[in-house]
C-alpha positions as CSV (number, residue, x, y, z in Angstrom):
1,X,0.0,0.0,0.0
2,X,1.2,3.3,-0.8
3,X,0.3,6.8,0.6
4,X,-2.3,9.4,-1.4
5,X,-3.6,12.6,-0.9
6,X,-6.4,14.2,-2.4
7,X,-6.2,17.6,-4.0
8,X,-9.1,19.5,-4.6
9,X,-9.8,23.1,-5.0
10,X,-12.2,26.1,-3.8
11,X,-13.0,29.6,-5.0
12,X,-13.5,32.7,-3.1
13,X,-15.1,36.2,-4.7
14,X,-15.6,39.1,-3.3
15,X,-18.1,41.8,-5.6
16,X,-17.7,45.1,-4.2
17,X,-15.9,44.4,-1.0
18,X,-19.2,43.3,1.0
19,X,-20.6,40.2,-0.9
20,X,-18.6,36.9,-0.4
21,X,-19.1,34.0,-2.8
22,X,-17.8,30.5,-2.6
23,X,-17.5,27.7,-5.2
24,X,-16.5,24.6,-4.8
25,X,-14.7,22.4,-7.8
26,X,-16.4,18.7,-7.9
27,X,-13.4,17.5,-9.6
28,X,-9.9,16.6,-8.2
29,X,-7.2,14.9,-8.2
30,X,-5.3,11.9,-6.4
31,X,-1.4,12.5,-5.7
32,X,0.7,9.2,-5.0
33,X,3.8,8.1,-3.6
34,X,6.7,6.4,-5.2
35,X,7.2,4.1,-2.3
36,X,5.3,1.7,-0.5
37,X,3.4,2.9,3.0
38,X,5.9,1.5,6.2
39,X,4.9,3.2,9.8
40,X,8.2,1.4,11.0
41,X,10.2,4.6,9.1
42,X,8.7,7.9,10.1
43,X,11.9,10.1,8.8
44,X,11.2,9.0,5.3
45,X,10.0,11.7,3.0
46,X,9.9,9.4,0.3
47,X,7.3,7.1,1.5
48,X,5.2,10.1,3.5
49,X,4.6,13.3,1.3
50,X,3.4,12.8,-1.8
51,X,3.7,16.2,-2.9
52,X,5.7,17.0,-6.6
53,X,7.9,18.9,-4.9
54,X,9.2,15.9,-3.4
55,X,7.9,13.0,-5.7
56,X,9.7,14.4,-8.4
57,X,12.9,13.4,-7.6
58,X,12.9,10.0,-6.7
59,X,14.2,7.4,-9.0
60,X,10.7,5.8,-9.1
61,X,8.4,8.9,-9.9
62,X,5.9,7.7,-12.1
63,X,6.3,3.8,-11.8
64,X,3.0,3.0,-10.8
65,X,0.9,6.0,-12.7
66,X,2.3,9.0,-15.1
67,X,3.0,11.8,-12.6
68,X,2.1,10.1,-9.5
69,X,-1.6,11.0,-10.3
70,X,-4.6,8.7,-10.5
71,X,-8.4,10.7,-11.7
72,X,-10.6,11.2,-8.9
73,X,-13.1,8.9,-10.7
74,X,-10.4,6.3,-10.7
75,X,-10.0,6.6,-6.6
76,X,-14.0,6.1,-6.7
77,X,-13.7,3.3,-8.6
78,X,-11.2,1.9,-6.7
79,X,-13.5,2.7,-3.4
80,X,-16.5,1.1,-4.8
81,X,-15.1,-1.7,-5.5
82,X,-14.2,-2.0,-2.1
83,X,-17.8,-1.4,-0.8
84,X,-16.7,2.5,-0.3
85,X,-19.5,4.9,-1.6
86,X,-17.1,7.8,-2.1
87,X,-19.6,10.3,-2.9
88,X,-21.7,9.0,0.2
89,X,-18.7,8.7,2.8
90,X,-15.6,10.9,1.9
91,X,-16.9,13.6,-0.4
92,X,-19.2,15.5,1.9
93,X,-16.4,15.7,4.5
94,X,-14.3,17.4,2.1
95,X,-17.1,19.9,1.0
96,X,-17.2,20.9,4.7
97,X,-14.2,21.4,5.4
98,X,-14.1,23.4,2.3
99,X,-16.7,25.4,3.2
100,X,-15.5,26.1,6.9
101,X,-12.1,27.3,5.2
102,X,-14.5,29.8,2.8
103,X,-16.1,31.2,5.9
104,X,-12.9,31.6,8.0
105,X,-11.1,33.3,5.0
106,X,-14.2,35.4,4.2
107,X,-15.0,36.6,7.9
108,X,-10.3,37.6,8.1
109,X,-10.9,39.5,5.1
110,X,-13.9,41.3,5.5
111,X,-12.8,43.4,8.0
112,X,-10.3,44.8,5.9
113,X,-12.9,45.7,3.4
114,X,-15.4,47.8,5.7
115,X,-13.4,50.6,5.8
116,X,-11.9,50.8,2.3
117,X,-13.1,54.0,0.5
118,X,-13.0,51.9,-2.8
119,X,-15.3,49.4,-4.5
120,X,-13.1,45.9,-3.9
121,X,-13.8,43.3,-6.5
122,X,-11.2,39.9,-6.5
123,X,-11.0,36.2,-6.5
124,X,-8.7,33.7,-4.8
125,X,-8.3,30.0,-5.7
126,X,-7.6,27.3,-3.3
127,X,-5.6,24.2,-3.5
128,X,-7.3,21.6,-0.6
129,X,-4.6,18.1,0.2
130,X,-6.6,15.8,2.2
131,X,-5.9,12.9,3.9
132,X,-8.3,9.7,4.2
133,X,-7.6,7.7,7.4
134,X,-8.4,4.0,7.5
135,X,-12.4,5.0,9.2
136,X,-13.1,7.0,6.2
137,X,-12.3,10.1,8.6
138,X,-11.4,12.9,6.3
139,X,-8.7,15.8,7.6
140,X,-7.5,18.8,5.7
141,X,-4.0,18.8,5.5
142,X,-3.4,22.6,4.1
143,X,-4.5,24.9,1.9
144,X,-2.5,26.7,-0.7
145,X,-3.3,29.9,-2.5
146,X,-1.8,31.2,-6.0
């Protein structure tokens, strides 16, 4: 078995610095590791990010799928075929904890906005990695902006 995280991503837009709009994209991605999953070594990168940053480099990047990326629908299939209704179990975990991080980001920001003498119109895109634990218990791992 190897480690995975999911990567999925949000959208915040704020129209004239007082309304807040979230979007949420359906479709993601699955980021592997080169290496398979051992709990007895901790210290290895390697084995434990799967980010490209560090995937990239190692000798075996890409062995099992092009990129160390499998489709989102192939994870589902994957699930099902375990008896794991991924849109059931997993997916509405993440769109909560995407929308949590919407509202926390919109109610930091807003107060910068109420006493701005200017009409304030922007967008930010998110990059959600998630991490699936072995109870289907879904936990954000960090969010990245542009």
């Amino acid at each position: 078995m190897r480690k995975f995280d999911l990567r999925m991503f949000g959208l915040a837009q704020i129209v004239n610095g007082t309304h807040f709009r979230g979007y949420f994209f359906k479709e993601g991605y699955v980021r592997t590791s080169s290496y398979a999953f051992e709990l007895t070594d901790l210290e290895d990168r390697n084995v434990h990010l799967t980010n490209d940053a560090v995937q990239d480099r190692n000798s075996d990047y890409g062995k099992y799928e092009p990129g160390n990326k499998i489709s989102q629908d192939d994870l589902c299939s994957f699930l099902a075929q375990n008896g794991i209704d991924y849109y059931g179990k997993i997916y509405p975990q993440i769109k909560e904890a995407v929308a949590n991080t919407l509202k926390a980001f919109w109610q930091r920001v807003s107060t910068q906005f109420r006493d701005a003498a200017f009409s304030l119109n922007q967008f930010e895109i998110f990059g959600y990695d998630f991490m699936i634990d072995t109870d289907l218990r879904v936990y954000l791992i960090e969010v990245n902006t542009n």
